[in-house]
N, CA, C and O atoms as CSV, one atom per row, in Angstrom:
chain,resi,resn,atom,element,x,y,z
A,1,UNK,N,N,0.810,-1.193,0.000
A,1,UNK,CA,C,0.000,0.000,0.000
A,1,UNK,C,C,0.853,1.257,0.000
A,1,UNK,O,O,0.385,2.305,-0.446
A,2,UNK,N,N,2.031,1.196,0.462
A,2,UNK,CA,C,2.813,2.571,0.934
A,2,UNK,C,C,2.809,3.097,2.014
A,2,UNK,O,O,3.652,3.972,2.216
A,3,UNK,N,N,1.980,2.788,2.938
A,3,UNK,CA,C,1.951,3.720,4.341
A,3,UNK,C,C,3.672,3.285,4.743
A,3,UNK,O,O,4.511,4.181,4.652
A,4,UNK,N,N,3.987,2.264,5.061
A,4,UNK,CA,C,5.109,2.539,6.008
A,4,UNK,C,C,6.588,2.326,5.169
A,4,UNK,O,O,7.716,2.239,5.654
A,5,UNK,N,N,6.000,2.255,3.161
A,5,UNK,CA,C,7.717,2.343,2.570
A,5,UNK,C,C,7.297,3.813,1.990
A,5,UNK,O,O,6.307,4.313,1.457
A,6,UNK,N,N,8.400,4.160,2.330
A,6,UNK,CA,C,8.864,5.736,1.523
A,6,UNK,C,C,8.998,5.658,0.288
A,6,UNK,O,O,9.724,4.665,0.249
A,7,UNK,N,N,8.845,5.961,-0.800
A,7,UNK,CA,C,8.953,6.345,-2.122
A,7,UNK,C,C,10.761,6.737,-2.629
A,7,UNK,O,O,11.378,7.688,-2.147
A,8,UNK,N,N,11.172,6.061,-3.356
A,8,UNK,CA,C,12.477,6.173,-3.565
A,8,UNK,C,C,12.526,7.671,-4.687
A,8,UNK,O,O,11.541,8.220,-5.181
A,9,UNK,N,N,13.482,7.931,-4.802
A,9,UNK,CA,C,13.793,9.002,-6.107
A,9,UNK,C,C,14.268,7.966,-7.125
A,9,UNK,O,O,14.996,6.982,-6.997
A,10,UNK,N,N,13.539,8.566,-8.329
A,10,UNK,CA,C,13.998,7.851,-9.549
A,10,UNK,C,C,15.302,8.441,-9.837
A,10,UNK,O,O,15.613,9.561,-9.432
A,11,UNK,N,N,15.861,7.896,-10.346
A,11,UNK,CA,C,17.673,8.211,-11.229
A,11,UNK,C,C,17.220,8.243,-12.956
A,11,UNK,O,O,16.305,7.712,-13.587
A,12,UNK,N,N,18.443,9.212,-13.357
A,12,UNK,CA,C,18.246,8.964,-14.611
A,12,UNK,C,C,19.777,8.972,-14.897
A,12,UNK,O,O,20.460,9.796,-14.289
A,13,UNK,N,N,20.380,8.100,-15.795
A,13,UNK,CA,C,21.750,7.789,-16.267
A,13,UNK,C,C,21.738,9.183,-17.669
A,13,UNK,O,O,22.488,8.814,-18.574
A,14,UNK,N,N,21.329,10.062,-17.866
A,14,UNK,CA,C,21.166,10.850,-18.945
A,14,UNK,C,C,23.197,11.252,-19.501
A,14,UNK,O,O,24.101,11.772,-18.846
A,15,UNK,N,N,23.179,10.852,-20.543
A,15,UNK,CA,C,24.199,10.896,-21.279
A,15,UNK,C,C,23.744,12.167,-22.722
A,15,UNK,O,O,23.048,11.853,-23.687
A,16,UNK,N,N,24.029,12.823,-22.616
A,16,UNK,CA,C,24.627,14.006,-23.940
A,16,UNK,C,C,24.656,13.309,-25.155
A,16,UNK,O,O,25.151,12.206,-24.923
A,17,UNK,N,N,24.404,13.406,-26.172
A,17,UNK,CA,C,24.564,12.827,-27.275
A,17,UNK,C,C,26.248,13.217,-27.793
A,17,UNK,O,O,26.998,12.303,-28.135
A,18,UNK,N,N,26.663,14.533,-27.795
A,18,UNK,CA,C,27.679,15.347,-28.357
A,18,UNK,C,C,28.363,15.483,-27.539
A,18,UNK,O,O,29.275,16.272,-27.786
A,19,UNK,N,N,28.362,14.938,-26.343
A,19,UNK,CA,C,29.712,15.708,-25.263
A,19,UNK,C,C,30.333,14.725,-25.356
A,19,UNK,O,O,29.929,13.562,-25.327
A,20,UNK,N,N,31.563,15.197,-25.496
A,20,UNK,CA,C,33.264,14.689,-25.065
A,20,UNK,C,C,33.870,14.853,-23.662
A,20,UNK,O,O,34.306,15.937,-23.272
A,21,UNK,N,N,33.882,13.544,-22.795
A,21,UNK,CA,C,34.354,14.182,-21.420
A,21,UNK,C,C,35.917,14.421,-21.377
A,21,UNK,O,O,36.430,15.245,-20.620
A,22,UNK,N,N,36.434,13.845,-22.015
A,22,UNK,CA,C,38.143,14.754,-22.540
A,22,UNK,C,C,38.382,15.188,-20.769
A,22,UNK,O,O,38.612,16.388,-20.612
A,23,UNK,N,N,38.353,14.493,-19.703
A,23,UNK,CA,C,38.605,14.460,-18.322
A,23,UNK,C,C,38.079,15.664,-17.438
A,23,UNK,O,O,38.416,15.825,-16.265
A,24,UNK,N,N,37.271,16.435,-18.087
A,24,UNK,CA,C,37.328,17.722,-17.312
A,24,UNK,C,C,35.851,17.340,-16.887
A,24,UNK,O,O,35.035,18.257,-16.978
A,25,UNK,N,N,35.418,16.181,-16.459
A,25,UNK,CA,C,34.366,16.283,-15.417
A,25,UNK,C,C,32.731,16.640,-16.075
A,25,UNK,O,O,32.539,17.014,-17.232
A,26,UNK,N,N,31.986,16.492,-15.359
A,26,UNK,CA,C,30.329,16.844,-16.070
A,26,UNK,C,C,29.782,17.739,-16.092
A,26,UNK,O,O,29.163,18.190,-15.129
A,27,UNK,N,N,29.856,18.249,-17.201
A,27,UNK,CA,C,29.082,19.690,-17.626
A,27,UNK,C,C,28.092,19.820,-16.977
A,27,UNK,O,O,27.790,21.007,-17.097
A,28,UNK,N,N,26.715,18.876,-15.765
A,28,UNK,CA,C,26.116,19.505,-15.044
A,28,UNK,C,C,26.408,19.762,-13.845
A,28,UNK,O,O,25.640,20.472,-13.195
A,29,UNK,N,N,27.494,19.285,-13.309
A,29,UNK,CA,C,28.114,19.505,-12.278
A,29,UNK,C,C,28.064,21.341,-11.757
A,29,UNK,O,O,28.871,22.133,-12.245
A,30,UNK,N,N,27.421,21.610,-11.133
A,30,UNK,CA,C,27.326,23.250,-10.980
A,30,UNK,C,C,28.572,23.072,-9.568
A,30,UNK,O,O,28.662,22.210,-8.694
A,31,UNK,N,N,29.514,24.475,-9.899
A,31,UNK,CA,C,30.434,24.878,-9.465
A,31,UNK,C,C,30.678,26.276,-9.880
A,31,UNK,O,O,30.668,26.797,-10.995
A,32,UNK,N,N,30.958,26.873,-8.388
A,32,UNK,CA,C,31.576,28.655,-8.422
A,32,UNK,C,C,32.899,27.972,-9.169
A,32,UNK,O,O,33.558,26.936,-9.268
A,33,UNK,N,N,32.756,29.610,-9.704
A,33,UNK,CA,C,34.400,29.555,-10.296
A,33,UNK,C,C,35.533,29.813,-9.712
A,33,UNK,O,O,36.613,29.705,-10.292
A,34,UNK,N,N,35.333,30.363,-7.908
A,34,UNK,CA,C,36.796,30.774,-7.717
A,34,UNK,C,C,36.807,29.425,-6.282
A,34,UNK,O,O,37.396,29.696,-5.236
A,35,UNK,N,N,35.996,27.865,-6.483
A,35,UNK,CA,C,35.707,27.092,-5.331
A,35,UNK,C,C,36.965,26.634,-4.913
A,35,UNK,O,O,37.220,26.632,-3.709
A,36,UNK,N,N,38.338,25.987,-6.284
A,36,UNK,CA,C,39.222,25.897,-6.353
A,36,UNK,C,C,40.212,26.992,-5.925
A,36,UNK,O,O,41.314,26.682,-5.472
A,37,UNK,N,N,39.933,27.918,-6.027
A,37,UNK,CA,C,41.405,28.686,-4.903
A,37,UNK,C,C,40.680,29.304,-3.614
A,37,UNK,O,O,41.073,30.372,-3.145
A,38,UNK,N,N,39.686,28.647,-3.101
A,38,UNK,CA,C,39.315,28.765,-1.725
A,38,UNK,C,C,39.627,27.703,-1.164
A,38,UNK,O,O,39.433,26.667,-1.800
A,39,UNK,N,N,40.201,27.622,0.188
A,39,UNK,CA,C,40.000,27.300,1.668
A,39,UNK,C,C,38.979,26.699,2.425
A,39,UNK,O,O,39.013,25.717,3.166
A,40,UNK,N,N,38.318,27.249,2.198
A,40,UNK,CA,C,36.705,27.383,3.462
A,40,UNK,C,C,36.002,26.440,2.449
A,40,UNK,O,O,35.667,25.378,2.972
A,41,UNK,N,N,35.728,26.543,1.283
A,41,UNK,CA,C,34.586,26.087,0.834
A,41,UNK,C,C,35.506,24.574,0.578
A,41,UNK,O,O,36.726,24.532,0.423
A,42,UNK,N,N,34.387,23.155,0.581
A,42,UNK,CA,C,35.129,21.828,0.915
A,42,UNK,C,C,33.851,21.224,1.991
A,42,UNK,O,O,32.690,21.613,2.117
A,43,UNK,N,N,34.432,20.373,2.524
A,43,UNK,CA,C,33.606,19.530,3.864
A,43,UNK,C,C,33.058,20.519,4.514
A,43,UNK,O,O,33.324,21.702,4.302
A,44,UNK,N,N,32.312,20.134,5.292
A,44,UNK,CA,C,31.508,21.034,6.175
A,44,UNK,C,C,32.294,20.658,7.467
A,44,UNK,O,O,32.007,19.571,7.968
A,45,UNK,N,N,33.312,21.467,8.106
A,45,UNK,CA,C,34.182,21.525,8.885
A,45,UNK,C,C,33.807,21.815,10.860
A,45,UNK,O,O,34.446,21.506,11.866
A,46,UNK,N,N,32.166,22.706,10.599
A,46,UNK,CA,C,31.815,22.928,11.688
A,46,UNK,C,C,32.122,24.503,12.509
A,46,UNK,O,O,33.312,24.514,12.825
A,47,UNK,N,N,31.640,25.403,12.806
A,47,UNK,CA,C,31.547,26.477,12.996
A,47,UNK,C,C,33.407,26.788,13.474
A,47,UNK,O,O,34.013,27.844,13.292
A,48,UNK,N,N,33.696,26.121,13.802
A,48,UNK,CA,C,35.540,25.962,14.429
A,48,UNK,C,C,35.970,26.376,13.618
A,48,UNK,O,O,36.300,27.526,13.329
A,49,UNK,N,N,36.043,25.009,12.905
A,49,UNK,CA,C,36.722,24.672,11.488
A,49,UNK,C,C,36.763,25.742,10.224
A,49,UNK,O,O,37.683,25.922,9.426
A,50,UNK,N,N,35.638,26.311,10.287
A,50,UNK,CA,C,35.509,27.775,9.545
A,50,UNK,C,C,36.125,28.639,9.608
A,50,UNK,O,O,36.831,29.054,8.689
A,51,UNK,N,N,36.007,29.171,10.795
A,51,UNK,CA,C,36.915,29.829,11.749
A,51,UNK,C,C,38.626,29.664,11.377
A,51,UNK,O,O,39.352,30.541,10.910
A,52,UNK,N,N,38.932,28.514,11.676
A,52,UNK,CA,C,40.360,28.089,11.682
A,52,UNK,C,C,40.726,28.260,10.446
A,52,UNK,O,O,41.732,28.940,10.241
A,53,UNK,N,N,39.978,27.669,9.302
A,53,UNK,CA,C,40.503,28.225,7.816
A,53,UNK,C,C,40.600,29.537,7.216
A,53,UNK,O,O,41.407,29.779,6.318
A,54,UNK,N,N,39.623,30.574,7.793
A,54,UNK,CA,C,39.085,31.708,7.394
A,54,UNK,C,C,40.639,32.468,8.331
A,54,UNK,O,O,41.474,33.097,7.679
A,55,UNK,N,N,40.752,32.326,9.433
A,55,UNK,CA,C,42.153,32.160,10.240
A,55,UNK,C,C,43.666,32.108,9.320
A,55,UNK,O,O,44.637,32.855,9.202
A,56,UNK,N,N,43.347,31.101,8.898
A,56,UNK,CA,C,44.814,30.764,8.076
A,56,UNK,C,C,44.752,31.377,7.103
A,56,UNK,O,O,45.709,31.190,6.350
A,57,UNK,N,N,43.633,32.416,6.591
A,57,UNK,CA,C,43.637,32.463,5.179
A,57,UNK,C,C,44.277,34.361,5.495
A,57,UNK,O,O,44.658,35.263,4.749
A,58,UNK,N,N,44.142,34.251,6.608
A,58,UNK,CA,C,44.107,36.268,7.176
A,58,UNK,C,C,45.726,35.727,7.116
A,58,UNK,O,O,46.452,36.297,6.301
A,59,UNK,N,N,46.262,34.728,7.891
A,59,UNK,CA,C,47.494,34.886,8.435
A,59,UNK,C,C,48.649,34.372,7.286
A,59,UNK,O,O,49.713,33.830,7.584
A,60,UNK,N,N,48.204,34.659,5.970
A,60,UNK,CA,C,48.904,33.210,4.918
A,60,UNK,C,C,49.692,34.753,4.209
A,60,UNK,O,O,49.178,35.780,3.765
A,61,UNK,N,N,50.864,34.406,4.333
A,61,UNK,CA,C,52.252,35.616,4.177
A,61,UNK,C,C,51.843,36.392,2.325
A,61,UNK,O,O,52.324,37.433,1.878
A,62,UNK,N,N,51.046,35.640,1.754
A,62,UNK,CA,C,50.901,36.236,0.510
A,62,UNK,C,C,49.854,37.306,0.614
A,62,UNK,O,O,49.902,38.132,-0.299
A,63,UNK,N,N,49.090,37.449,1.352
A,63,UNK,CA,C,47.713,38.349,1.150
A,63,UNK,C,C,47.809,39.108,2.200
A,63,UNK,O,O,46.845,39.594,2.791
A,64,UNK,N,N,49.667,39.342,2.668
A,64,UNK,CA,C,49.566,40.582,4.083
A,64,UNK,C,C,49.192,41.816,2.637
A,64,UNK,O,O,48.142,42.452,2.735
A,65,UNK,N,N,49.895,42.005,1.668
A,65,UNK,CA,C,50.044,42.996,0.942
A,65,UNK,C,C,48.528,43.307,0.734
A,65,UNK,O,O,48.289,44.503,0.901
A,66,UNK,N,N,47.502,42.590,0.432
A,66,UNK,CA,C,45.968,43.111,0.377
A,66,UNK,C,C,45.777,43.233,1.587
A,66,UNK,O,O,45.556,44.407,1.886
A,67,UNK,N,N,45.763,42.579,2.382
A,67,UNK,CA,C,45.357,43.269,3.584
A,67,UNK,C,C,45.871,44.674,4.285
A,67,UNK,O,O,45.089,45.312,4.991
A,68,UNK,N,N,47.655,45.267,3.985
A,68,UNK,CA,C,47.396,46.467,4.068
A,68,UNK,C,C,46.803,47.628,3.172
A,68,UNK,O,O,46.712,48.810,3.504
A,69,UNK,N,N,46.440,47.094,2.042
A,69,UNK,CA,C,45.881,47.669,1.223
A,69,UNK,C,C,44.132,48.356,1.944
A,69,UNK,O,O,43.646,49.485,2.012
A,70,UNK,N,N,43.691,47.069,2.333
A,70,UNK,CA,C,42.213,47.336,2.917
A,70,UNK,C,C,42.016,48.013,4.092
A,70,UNK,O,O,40.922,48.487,4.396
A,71,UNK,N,N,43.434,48.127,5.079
A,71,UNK,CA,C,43.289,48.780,5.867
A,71,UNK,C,C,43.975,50.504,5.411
A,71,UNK,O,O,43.480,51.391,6.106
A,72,UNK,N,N,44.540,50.770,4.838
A,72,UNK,CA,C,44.270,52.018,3.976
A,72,UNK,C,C,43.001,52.451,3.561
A,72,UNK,O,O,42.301,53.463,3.557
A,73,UNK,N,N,42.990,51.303,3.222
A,73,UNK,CA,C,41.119,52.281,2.456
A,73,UNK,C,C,40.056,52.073,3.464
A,73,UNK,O,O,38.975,52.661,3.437
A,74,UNK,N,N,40.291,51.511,4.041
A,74,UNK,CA,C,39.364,51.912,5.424
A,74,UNK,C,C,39.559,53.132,6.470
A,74,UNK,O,O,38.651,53.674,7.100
A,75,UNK,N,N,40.910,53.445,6.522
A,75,UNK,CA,C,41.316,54.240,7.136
A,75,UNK,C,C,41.163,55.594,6.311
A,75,UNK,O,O,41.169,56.680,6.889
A,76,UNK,N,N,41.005,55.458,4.716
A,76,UNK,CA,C,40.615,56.813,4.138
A,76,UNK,C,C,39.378,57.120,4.461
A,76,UNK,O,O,39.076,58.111,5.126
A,77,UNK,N,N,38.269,55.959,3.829
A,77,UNK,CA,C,37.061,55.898,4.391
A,77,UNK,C,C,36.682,56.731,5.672
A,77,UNK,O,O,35.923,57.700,5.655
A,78,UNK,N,N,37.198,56.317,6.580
A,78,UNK,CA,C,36.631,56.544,8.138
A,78,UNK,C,C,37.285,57.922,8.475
A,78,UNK,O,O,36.888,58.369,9.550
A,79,UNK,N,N,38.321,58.816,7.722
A,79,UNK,CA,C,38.356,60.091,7.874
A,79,UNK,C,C,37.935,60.794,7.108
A,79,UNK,O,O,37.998,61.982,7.426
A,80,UNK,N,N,37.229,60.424,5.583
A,80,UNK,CA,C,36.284,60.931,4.955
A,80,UNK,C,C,35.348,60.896,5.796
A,80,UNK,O,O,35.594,61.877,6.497
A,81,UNK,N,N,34.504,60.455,6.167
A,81,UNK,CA,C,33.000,60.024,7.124
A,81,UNK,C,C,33.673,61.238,8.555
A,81,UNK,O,O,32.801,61.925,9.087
A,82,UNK,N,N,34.691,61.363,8.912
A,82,UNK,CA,C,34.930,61.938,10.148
A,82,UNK,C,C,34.948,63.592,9.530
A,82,UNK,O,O,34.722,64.483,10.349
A,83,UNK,N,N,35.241,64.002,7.965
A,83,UNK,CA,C,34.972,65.140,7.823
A,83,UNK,C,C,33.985,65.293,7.203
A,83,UNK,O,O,33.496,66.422,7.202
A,84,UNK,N,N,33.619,64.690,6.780
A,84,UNK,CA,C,31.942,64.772,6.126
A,84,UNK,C,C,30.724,65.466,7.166
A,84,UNK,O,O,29.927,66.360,6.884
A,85,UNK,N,N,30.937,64.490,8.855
A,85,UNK,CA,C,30.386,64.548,9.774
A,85,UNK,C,C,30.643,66.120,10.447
A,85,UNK,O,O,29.772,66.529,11.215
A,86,UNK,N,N,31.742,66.930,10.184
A,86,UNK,CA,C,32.745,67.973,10.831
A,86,UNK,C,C,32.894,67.352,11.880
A,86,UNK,O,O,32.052,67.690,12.712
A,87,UNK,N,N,33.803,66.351,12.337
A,87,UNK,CA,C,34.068,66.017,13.112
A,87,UNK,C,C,35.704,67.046,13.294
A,87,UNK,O,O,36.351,67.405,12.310
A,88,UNK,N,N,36.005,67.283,14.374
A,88,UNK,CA,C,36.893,68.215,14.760
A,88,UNK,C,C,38.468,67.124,14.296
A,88,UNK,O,O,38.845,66.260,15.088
A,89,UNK,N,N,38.993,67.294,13.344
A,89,UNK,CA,C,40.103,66.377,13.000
A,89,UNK,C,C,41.268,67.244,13.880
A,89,UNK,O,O,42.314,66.595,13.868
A,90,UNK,N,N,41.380,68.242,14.478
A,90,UNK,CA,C,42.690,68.760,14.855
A,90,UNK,C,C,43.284,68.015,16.330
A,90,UNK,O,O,44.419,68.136,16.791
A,91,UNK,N,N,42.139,67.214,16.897
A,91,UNK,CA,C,43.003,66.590,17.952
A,91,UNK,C,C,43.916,65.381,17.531
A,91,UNK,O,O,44.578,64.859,18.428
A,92,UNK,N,N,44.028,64.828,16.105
A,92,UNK,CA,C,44.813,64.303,15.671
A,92,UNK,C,C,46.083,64.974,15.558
A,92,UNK,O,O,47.029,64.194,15.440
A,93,UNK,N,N,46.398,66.305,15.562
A,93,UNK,CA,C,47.383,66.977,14.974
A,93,UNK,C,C,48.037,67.769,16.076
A,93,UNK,O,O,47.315,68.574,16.665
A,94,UNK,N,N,49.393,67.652,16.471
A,94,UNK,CA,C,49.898,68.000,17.537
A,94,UNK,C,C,50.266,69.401,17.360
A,94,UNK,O,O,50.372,69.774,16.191
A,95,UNK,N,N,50.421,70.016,18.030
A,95,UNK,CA,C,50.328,71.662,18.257
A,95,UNK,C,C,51.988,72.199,18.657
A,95,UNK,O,O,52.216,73.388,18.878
């Protein structure tokens, strides 16, 4: 009758008429394009584990140079916004 078996999912083996897999994997396979030079994205590691990669990825000697980059432009940012506001900029400036 069905009450107590669950209903399976059908499969379909669907093959392309014209595709060549020439090793590069299945054209329905959906994938970001930058999944391969990320870190984080992979197993599901657990709120830590996120953490710890997202971690290694701040502390990894190639991307200090963007990172002082971003803290420049944050730091332009936030004294644009401080004169925008008239915020009194001269207690920065020693007398």
């Amino acid at each position: 009758m069905g009450i107590l078996k669950t209903r399976k999912n059908k499969k379909f083996d669907y093959q392309p008429r014209y595709f060549d897999d020439k090793g590069e994997g299945s054209p329905f396979q959906i994938e970001h394009k930058f999944d391969k030079f990320r870190s984080t994205v992979g197993p599901n590691n657990g709120l830590k584990g996120k953490f710890v990669n997202a971690w290694d990825d701040i502390r990894d000697p190639s991307s200090r140079a963007t990172n002082k980059i971003i803290l420049v432009v944050i730091a332009v940012l936030v004294l644009f916004f401080l004169y925008i506001i008239e915020f009194d900029l001269s207690i920065f400036l020693s007398k």
